[in-house]
C-alpha positions as a Markdown table, in Angstrom:
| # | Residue | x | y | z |
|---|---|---|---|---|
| 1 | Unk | 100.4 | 100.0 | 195.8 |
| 2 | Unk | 102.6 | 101.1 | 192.5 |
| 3 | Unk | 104.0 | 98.7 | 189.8 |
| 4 | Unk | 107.6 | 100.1 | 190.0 |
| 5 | Unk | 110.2 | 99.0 | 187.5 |
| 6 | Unk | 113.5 | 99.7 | 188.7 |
| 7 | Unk | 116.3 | 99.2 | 185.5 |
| 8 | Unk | 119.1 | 98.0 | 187.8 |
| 9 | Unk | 118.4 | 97.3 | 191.1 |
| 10 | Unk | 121.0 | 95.1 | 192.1 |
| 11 | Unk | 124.1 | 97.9 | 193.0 |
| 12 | Unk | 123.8 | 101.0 | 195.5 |
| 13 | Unk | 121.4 | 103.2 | 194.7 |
| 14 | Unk | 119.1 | 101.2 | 192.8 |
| 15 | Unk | 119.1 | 98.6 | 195.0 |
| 16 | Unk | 118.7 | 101.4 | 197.7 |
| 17 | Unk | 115.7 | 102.3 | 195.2 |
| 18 | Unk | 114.2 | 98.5 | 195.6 |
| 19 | Unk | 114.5 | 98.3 | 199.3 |
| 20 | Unk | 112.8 | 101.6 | 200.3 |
| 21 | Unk | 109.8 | 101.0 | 197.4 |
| 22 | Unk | 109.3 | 97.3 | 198.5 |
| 23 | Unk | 109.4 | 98.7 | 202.4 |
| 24 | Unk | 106.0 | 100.9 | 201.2 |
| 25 | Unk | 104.3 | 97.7 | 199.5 |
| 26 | Unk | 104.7 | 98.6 | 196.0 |
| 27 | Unk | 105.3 | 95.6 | 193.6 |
| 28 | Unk | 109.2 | 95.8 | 192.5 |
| 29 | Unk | 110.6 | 94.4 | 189.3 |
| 30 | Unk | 114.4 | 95.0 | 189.1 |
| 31 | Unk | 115.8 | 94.5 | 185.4 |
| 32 | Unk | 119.8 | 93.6 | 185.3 |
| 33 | Unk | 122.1 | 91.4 | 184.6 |
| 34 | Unk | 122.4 | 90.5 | 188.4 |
| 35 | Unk | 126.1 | 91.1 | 188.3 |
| 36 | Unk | 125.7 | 93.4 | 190.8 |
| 37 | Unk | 124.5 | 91.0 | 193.3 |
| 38 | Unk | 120.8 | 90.1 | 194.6 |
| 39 | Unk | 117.7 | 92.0 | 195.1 |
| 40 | Unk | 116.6 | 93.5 | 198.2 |
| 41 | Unk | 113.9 | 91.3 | 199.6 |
| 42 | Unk | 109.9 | 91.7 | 198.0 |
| 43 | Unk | 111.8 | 93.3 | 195.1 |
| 44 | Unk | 112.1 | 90.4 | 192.1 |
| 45 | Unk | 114.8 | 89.9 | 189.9 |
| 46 | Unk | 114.3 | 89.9 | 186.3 |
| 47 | Unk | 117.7 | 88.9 | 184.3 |
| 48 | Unk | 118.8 | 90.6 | 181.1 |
| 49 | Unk | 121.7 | 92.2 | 179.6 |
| 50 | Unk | 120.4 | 95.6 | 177.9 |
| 51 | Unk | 122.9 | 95.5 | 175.6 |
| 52 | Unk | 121.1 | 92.8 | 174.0 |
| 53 | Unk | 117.9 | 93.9 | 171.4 |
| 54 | Unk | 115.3 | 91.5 | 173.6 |
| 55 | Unk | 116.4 | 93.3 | 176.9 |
| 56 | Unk | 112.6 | 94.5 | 177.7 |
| 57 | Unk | 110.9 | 91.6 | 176.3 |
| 58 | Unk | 109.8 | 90.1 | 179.7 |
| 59 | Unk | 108.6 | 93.7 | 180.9 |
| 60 | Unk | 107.7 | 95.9 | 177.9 |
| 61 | Unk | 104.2 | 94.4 | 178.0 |
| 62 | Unk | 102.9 | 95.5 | 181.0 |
| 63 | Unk | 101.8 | 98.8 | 182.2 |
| 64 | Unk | 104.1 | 100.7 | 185.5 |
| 65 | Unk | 103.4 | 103.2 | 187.3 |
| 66 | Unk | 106.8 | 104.3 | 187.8 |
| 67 | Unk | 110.0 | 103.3 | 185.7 |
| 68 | Unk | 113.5 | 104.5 | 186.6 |
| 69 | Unk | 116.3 | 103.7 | 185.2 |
| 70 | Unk | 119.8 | 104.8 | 186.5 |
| 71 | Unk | 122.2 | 103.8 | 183.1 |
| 72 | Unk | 124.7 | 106.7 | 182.1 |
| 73 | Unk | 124.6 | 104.4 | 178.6 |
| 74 | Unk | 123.1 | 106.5 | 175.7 |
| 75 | Unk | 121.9 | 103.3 | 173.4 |
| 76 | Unk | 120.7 | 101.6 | 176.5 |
| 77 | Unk | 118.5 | 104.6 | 177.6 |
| 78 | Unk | 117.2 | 104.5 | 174.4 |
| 79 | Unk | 116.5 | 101.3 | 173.9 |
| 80 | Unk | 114.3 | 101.5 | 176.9 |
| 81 | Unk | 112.5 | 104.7 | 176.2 |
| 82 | Unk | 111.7 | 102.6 | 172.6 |
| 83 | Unk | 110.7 | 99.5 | 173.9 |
| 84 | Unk | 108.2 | 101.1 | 177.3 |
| 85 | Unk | 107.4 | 104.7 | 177.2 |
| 86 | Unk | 104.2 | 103.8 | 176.2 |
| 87 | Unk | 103.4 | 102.0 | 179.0 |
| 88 | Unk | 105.0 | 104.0 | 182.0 |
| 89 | Unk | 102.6 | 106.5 | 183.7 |
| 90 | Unk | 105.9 | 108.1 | 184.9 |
| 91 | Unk | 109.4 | 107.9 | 184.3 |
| 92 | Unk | 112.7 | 109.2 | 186.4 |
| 93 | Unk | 116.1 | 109.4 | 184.9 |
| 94 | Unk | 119.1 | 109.4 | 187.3 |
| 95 | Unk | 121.4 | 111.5 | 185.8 |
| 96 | Unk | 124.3 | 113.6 | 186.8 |
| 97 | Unk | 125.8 | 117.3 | 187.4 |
| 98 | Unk | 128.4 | 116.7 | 185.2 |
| 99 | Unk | 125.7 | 117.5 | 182.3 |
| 100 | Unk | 126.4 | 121.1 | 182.7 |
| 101 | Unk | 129.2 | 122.7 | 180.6 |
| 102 | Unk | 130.3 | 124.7 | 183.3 |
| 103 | Unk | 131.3 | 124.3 | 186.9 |
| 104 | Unk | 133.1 | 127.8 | 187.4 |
| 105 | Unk | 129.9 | 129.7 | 189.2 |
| 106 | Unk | 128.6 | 128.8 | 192.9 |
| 107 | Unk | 125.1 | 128.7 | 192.7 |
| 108 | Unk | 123.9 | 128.1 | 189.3 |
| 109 | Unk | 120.2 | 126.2 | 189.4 |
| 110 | Unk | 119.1 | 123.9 | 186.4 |
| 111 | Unk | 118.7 | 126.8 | 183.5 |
| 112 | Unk | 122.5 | 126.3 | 183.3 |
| 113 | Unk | 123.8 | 125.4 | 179.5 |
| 114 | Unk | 125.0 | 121.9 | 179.1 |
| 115 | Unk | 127.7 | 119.8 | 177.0 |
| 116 | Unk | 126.8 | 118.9 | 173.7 |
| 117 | Unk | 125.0 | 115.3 | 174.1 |
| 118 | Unk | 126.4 | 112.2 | 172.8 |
| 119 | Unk | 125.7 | 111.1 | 169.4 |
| 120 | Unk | 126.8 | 107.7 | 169.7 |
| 121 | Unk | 125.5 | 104.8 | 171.7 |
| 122 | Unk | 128.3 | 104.0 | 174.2 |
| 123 | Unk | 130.0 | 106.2 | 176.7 |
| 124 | Unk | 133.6 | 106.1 | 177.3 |
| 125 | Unk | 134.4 | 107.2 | 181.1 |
| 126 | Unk | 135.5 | 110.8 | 179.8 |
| 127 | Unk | 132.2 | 111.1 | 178.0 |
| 128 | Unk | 130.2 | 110.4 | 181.1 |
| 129 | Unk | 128.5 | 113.8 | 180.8 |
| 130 | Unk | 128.4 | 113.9 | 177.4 |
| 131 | Unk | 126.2 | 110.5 | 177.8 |
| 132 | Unk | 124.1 | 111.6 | 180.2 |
| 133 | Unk | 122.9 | 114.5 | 178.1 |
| 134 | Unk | 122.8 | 112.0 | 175.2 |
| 135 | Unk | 120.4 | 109.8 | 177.9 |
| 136 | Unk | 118.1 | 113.0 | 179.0 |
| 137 | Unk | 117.3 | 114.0 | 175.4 |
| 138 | Unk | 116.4 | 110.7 | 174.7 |
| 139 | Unk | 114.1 | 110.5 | 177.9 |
| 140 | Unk | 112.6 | 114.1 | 176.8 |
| 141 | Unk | 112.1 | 113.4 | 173.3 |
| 142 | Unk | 110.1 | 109.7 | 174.4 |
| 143 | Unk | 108.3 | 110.7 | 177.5 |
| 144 | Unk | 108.1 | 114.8 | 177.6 |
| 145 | Unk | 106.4 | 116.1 | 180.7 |
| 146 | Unk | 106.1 | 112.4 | 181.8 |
| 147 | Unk | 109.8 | 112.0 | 182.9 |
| 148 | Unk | 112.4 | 113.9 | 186.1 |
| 149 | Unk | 115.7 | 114.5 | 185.0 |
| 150 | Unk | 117.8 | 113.8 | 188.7 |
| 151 | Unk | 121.2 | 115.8 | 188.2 |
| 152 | Unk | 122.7 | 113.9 | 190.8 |
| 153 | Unk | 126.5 | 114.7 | 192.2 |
| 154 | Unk | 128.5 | 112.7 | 195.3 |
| 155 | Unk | 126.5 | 110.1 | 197.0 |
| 156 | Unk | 127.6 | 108.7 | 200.5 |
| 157 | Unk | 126.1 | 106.6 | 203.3 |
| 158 | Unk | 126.1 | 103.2 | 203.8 |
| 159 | Unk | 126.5 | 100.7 | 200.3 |
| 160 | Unk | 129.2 | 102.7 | 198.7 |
| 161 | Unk | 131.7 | 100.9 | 197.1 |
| 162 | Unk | 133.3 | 103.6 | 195.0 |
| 163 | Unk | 135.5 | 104.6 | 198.2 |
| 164 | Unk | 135.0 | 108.2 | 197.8 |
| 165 | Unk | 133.3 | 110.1 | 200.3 |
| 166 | Unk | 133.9 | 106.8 | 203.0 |
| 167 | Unk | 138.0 | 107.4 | 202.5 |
| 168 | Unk | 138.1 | 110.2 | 205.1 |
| 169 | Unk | 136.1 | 108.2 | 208.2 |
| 170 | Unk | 137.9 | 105.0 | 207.5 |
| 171 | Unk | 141.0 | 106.6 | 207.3 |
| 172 | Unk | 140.6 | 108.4 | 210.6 |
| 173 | Unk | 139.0 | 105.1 | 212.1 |
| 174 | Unk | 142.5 | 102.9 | 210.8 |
| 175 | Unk | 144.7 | 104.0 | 213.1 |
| 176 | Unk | 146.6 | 106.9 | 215.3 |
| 177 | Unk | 149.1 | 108.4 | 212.9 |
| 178 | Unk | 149.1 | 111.5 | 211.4 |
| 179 | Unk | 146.5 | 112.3 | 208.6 |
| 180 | Unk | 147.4 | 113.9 | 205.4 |
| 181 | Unk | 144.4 | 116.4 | 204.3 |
| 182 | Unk | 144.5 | 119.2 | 201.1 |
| 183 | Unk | 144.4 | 122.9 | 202.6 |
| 184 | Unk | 141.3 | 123.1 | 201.3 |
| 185 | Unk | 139.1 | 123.9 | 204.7 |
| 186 | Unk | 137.1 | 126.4 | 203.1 |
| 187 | Unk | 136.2 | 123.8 | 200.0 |
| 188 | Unk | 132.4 | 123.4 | 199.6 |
| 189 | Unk | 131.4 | 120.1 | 199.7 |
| 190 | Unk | 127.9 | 118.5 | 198.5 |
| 191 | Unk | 127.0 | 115.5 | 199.5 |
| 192 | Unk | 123.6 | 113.8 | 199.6 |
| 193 | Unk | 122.9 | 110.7 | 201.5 |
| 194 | Unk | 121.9 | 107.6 | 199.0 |
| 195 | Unk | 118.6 | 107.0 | 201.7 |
| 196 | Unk | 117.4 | 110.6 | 200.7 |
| 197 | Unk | 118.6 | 110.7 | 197.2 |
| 198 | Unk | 116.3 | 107.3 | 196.5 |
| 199 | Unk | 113.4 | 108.6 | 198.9 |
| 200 | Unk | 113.1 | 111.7 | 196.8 |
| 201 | Unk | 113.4 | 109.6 | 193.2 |
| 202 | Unk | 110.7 | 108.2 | 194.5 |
| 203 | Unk | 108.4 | 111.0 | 195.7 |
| 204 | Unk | 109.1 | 112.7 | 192.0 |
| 205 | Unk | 107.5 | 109.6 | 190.9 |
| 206 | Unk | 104.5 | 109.4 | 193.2 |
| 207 | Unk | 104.0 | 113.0 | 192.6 |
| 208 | Unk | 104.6 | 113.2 | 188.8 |
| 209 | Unk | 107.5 | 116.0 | 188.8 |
| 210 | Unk | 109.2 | 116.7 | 185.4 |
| 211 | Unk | 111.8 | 118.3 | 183.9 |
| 212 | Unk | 115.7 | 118.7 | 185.7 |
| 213 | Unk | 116.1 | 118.8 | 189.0 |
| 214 | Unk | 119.6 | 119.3 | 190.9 |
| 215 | Unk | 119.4 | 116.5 | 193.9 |
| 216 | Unk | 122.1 | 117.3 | 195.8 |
| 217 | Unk | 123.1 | 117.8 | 199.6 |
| 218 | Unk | 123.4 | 120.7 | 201.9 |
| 219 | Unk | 126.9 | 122.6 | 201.1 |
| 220 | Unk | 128.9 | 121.6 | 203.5 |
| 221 | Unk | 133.2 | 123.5 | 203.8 |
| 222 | Unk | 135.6 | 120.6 | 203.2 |
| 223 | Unk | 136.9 | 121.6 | 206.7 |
| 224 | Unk | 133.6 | 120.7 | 208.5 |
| 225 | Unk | 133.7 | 117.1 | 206.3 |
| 226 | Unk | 136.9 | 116.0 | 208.0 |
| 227 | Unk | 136.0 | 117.3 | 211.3 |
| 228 | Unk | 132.7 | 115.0 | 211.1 |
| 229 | Unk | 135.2 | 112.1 | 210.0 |
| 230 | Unk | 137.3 | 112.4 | 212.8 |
| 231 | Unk | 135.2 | 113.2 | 215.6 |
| 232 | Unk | 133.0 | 110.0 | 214.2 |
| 233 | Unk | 135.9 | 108.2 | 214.2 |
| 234 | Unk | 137.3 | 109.0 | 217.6 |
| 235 | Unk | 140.9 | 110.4 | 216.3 |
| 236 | Unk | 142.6 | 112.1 | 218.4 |
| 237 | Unk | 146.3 | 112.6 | 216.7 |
| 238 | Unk | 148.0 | 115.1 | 214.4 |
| 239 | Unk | 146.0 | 116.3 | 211.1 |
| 240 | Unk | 147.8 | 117.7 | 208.8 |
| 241 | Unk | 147.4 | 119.6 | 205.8 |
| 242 | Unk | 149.2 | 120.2 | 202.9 |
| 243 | Unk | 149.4 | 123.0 | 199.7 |
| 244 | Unk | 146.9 | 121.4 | 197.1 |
| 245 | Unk | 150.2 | 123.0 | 194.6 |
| 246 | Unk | 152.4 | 120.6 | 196.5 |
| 247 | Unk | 150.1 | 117.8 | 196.5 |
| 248 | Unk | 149.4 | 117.4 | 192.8 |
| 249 | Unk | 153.4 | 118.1 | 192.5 |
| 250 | Unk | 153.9 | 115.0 | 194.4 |
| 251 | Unk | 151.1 | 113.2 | 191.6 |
| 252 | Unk | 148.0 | 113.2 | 194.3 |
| 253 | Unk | 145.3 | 113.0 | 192.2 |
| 254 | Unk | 141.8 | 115.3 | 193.6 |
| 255 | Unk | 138.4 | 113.7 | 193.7 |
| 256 | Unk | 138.7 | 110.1 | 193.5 |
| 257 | Unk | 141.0 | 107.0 | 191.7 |
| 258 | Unk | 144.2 | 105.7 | 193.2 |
| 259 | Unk | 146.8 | 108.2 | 195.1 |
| 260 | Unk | 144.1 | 110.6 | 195.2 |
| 261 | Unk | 142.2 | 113.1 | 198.3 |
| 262 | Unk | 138.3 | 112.2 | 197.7 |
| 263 | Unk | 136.4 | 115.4 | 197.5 |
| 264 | Unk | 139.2 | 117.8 | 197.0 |
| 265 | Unk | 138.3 | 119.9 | 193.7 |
| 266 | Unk | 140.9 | 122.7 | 193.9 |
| 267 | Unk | 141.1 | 125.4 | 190.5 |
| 268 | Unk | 138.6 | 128.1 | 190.2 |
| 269 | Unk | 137.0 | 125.5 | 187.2 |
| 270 | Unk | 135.5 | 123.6 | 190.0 |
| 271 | Unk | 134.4 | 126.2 | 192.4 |
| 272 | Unk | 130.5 | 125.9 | 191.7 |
| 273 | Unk | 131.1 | 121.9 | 191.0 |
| 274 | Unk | 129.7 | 121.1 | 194.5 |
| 275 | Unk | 127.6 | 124.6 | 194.9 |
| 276 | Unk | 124.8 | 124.5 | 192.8 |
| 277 | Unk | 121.2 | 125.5 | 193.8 |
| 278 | Unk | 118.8 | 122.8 | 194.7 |
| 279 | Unk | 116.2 | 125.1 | 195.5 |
| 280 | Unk | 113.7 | 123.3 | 192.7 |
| 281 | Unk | 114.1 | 120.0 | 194.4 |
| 282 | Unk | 113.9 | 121.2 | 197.9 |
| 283 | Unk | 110.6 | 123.2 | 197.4 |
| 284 | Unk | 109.1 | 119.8 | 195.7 |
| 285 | Unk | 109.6 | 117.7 | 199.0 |
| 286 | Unk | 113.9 | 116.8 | 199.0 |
| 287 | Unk | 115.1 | 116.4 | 202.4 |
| 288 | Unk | 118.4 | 116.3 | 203.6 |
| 289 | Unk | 119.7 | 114.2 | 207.1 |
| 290 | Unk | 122.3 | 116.0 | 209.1 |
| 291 | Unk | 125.7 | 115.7 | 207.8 |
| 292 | Unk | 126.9 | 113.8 | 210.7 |
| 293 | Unk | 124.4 | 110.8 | 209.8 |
| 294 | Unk | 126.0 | 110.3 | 207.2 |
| 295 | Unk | 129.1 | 109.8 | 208.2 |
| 296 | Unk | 128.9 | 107.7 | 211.0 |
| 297 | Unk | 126.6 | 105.2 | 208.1 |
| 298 | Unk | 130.0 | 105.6 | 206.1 |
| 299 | Unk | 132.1 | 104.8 | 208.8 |
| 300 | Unk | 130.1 | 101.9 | 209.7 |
| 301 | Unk | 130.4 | 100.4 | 206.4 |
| 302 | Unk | 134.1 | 100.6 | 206.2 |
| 303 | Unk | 134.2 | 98.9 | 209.5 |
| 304 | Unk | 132.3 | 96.0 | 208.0 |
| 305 | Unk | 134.5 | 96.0 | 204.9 |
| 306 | Unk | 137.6 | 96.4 | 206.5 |
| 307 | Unk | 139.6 | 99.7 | 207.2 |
| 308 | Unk | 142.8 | 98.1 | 205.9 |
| 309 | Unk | 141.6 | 96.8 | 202.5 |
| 310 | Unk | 143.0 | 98.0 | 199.1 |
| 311 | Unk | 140.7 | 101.1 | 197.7 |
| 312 | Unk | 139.7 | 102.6 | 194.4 |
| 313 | Unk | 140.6 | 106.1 | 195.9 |
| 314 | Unk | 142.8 | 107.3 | 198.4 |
| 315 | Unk | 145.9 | 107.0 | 199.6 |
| 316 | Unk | 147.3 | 103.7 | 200.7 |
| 317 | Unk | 149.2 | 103.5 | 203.8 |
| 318 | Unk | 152.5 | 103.6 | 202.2 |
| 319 | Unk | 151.8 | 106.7 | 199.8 |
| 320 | Unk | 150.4 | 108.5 | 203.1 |
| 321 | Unk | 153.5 | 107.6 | 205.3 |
| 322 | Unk | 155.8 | 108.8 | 201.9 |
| 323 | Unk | 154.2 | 111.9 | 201.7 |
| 324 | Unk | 154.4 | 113.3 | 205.2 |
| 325 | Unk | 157.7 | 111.9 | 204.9 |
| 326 | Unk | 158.2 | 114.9 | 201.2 |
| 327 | Unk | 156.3 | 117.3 | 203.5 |
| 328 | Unk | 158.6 | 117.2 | 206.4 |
């Protein structure tokens, strides 16, 4: 049994985090503000805002086996790394793809050059890379060999509330009309399960890997993403695609947010955004559930949230119905 220290805990994937390491019998301590709702059960709850200078006070005295810590927050990171690096045998840092500078080249594996890292300690949204760099170095510099650097890209399966990669089975799922999708078939997609992503965080504990790693899923054509959506969803009327040109003429938005496509990235800047090699972490024990698993765990959740709610990202209803309308 491991002493793991998850900072977080309470949303998706570290509370994905607490559930599977509790299921194995390790002892789980979960360090948030709790905002994020409860703790998987035989994980415990330790309240504190890490903002605040006495954050690690109720933890930095004991000694983990594993830390992880999931903040894309420069001066929290740090204030971590200050406060327990001497007391973690091992330490994983979720961070992201969007650390690398460039996103033009399929392929590319972790030797890739990335943004210049944050000097400050807060991260506005359009410095989310910037911060995550800011985050790593801090983690190297503290912990050295004794920390794994998780480049993480688009998470799916069951507990996502950012309503990306769930938009296109819960649309398919609301109801019989036509579908509006981006011509964008041949899009590679890269999407790794959250149950994977946090069994592997925890395996590069258990096995004390270092350095970056690129933990992503199996490339998978945009095309092949909708058909999974729709056969999942049992949809059996018109899709129908329109000129990415024309779309972001008519103020769609790719990716994500409101009056967007989720996981459309048209322009040859994004071509190796959701392409890059994840050789490392497959040849050091990653493993990757079929596509269609994941889906229908997305599809289930927006059954149990409700396929007509409002959403962070996609199209509502009205805009869909407008834009058919424009397409003609």
């Amino acid at each position: 049994m491991s002493k793991v220290l998850i900072l977080g805990g309470t949303a998706w994937l570290g509370r994905e985090l607490a559930r599977q390491a509790a299921a194995r019998g390790d002892e789980v301590v979960c360090l948030a503000r709790g905002a994020g709702g409860g703790v998987p059960a035989g994980a415990q709850l330790i309240k504190a805002d890490r903002e605040r200078p006495d954050a690690y006070d109720q933890v930095a005295a004991t000694d983990w086996d594993l830390v992880i810590d999931v903040s894309r927050q420069p001066g929290q990171v740090r204030g971590a790394v200050r406060a327990m690096a001497e007391r973690a045998g091992h330490w994983v840092f979720v961070s992201t793809c969007s650390v690398y500078a460039d996103h033009s080249r399929p392929g590319v594996d972790e030797s890739d050059g990335l943004l210049p890292a944050l000097e400050g300690d807060v991260a506005r949204v359009e410095q989310y890379g910037e911060g995550k760099v800011a985050c790593e170095q801090a983690c190297l510099d503290a912990l050295g060999d004794r920390v794994v650097l998780a480049r993480v890209g688009l998470i799916g399966g069951g507990g996502d509330e950012s309503d990306r990669f769930g938009y296109w089975p819960g649309r398919f799922a609301r109801d019989a009309g036509p579908v509006l999708v981006p011509d964008a078939a041949d899009q590679t997609t890269q999407t790794i399960d959250v149950g994977d992503l946090a069994a592997w965080l925890l395996l590069a504990g258990d096995e004390r890997l270092s350095g970056p790693y690129n933990v992503l899923g199996e490339e998978v054509p945009f095309g092949e993403v909708l058909e999974l959506a729709r056969a999942a969803a049992g949809f059996a009327g018109e899709v129908v695609p329109a000129p990415g040109e024309w779309l972001q003429e008519q103020g769609v938005e790719p990716w994500m947010g409101p009056r967007s496509l989720p996981l459309w990235l048209p322009g040859a800047d994004y071509a190796g955004f959701m392409s890059r090699s994840v050789e490392r972490a497959v040849a050091d024990g990653l493993t990757r559930r079929p596509p269609a698993e994941t889906v229908e765990q997305a599809l289930a959740e927006e059954r149990e949230r409700g396929l007509d709610r409002d959403r962070k990202a996609g199209l509502t209803p009205a805009e869909e119905q407008e834009l058919l309308a424009a397409l003609g």
